[in-house]
C-alpha positions in Angstrom: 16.3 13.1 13.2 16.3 11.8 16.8 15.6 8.1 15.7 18.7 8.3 12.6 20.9 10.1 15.4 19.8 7.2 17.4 20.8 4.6 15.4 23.8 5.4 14.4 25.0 5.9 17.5 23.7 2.6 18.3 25.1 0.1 15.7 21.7 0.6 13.6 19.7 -0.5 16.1 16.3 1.4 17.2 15.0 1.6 20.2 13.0 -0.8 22.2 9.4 -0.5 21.7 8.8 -0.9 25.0 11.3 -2.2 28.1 9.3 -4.2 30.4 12.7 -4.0 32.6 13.0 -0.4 33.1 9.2 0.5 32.1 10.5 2.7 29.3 8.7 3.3 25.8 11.0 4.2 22.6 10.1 7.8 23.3 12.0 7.8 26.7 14.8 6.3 25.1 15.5 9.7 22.8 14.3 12.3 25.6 17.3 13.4 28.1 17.2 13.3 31.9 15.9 17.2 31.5 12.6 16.3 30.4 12.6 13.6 33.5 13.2 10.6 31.5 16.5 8.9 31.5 17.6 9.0 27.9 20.4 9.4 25.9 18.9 13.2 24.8 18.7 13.2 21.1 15.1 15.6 22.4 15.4 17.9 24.7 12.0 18.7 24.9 8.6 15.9 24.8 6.7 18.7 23.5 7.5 17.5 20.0 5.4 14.2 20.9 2.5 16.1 21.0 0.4 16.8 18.1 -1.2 20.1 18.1 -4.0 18.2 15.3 -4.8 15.8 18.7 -8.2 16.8 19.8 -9.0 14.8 22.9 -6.0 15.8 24.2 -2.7 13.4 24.5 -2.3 9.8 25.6 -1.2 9.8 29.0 1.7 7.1 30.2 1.7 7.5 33.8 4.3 9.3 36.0 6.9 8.7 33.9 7.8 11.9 32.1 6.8 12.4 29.5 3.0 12.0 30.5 1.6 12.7 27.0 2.5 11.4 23.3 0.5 11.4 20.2 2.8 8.7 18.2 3.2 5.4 18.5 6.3 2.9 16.8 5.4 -0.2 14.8 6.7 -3.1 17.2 8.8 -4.4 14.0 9.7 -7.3 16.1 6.6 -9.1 15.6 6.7 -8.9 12.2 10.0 -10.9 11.8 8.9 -14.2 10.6 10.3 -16.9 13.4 8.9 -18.8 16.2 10.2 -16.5 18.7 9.6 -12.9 19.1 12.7 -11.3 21.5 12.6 -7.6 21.7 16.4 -8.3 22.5 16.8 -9.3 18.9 17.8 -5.8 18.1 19.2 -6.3 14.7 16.3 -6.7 12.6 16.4 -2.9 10.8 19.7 -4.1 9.7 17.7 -7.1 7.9 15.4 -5.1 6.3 15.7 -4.9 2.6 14.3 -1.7 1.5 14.0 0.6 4.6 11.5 3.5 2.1 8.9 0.6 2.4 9.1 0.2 6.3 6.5 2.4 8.8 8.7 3.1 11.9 6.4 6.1 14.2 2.8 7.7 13.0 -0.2 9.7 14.2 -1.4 6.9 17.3 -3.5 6.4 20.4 -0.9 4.0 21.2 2.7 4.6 21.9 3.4 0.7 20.9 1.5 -1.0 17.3 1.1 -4.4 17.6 -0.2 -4.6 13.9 -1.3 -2.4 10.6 -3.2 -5.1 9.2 -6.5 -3.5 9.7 -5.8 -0.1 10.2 -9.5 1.2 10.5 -10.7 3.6 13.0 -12.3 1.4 14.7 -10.1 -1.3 15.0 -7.8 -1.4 18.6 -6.1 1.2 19.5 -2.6 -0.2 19.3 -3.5 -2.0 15.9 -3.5 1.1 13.6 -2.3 4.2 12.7 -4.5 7.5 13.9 -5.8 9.7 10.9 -6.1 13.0 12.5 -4.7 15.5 10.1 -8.1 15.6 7.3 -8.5 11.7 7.9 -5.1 10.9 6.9 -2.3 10.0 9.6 1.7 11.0 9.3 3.7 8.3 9.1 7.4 8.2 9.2 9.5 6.0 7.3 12.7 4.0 8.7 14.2 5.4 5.7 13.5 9.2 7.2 10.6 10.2 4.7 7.1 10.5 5.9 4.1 9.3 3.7 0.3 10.1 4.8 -2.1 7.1 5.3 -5.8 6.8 5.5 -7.8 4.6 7.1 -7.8 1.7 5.4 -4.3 1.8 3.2 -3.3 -1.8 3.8 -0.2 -1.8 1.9 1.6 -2.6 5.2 -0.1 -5.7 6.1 2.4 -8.5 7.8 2.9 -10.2 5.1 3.7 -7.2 3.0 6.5 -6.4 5.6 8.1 -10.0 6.3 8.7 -9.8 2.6 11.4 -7.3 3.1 13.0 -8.9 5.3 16.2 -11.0 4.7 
């Protein structure tokens, strides 16, 4: 709800990934200055980025609060087929063509994916999904539903995505 609340507050855009300007991830976009970050409060509380399934506890990003999250958001800008990746090119989930087909957050290591095209537990951290809850991983969808993934499931490889895209 935070990330639709987001949106349409925000012309339909989503949040940066990650800001190399303010050294803010997508997370600390939603969370209000209570929780120490600085923003716009759609959660009051990062306890909801931390999965209770986690077992090695969470993924710790600094001093910036908050200092643990068990999700990580597809970087959709590298998927856009051009050139020239911009993070500043914010209107790409505008472009997208059928938003039920599109992985936005999931069960991660990583609070940025660079990449789902091998999403196998041993590939890189920040190039897969994390299947934690009986080997499958929660994914949610731009559209707002959630499907599970194992490891494996490749049906969001590049290619796969760039095809929805306008």
């Amino acid at each position: 709800m935070a990330l639709a609340l987001y949106r349409s507050e925000n012309d339909g855009v989503m949040p940066k990934i990650y800001d190399a300007t303010t050294t803010y991830y997508w997370f600390h976009q939603l969370l209000g200055p209570s929780s120490g970050a600085k923003g716009a409060g759609y959660l009051t509380s990062p306890k909801v980025l931390s999965c209770p399934a986690q077992k090695n506890g969470p993924i710790t990003f600094g001093t910036i609060p908050p200092t643990s999250v068990n999700y990580g958001m597809l970087d959709a800008m590298i998927w856009f087929p051009t050139a020239h990746r911009s993070q500043d090119d914010t209107r790409l989930y505008s472009r997208i063509q059928n938003l039920s087909n599109w992985p936005v957050v999931m069960d991660a290591d990583k609070g940025a994916l660079y990449s789902l095209d091998n999403p196998t537990a041993t590939a890189a951290g920040d190039s897969r999904f994390t299947a934690r809850h009986r080997n499958l991983a929660n994914v949610l969808m731009a559209d707002g539903h959630i499907e599970m993934a194992a490891y494996g499931d490749m049906r969001w490889k590049q290619q796969a995505l760039n095809d929805l895209i306008k």
